[in-house]
N, C-alpha and C positions, 0 to 999 in steps of 0.2 A: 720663678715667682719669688719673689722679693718676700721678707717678713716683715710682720705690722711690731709697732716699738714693743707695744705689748708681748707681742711673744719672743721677738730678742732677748726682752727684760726676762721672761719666765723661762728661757731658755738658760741665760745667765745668771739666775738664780738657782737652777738645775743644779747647773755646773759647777757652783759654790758649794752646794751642800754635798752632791758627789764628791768634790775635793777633800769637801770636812770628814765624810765618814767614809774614803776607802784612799787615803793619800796614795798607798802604792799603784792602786787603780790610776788614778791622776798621772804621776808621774809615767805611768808606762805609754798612758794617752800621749803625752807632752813629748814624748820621746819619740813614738811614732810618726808624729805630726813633725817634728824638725829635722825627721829622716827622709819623709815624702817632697819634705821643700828643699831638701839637697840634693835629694835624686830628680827631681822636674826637668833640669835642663838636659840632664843625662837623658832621660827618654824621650825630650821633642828633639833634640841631636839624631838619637835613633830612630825616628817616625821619619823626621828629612832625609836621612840617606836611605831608609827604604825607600820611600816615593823615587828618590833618584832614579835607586837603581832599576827598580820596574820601569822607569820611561826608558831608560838608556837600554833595558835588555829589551824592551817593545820598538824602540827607537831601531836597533840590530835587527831583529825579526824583520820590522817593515822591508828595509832598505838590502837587505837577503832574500825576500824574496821578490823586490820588485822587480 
């Protein structure tokens, strides 16, 4: 569900005064957030080759006991 501009706006406003009154706070958020978006392709690489490999060892099963 999508947000209305209105609460964007009051969300970005949040965010401002959070940054005013706890910078290190800020910063560790900022820090978090540009660590999540480096590791993103690292984990759907991970999700793909699990999926592989569960078809490929269910792929073995079948074909072993047909």
């Amino acid at each position: 569900m999508a947000l209305s501009m209105e609460e964007q706006r009051i969300l970005a406003q949040i965010e401002v005064h959070l940054s005013e009154d706890d910078p290190r706070l800020a910063h560790r958020f900022s820090r978090l957030e540009r660590t999540r978006r480096r590791n993103r392709p690292r984990v759907i690489a991970a999700v793909v080759l699990a999926v592989l490999a569960v078809t490929a060892i269910a792929a073995a099963a079948a074909a072993a006991f047909s």
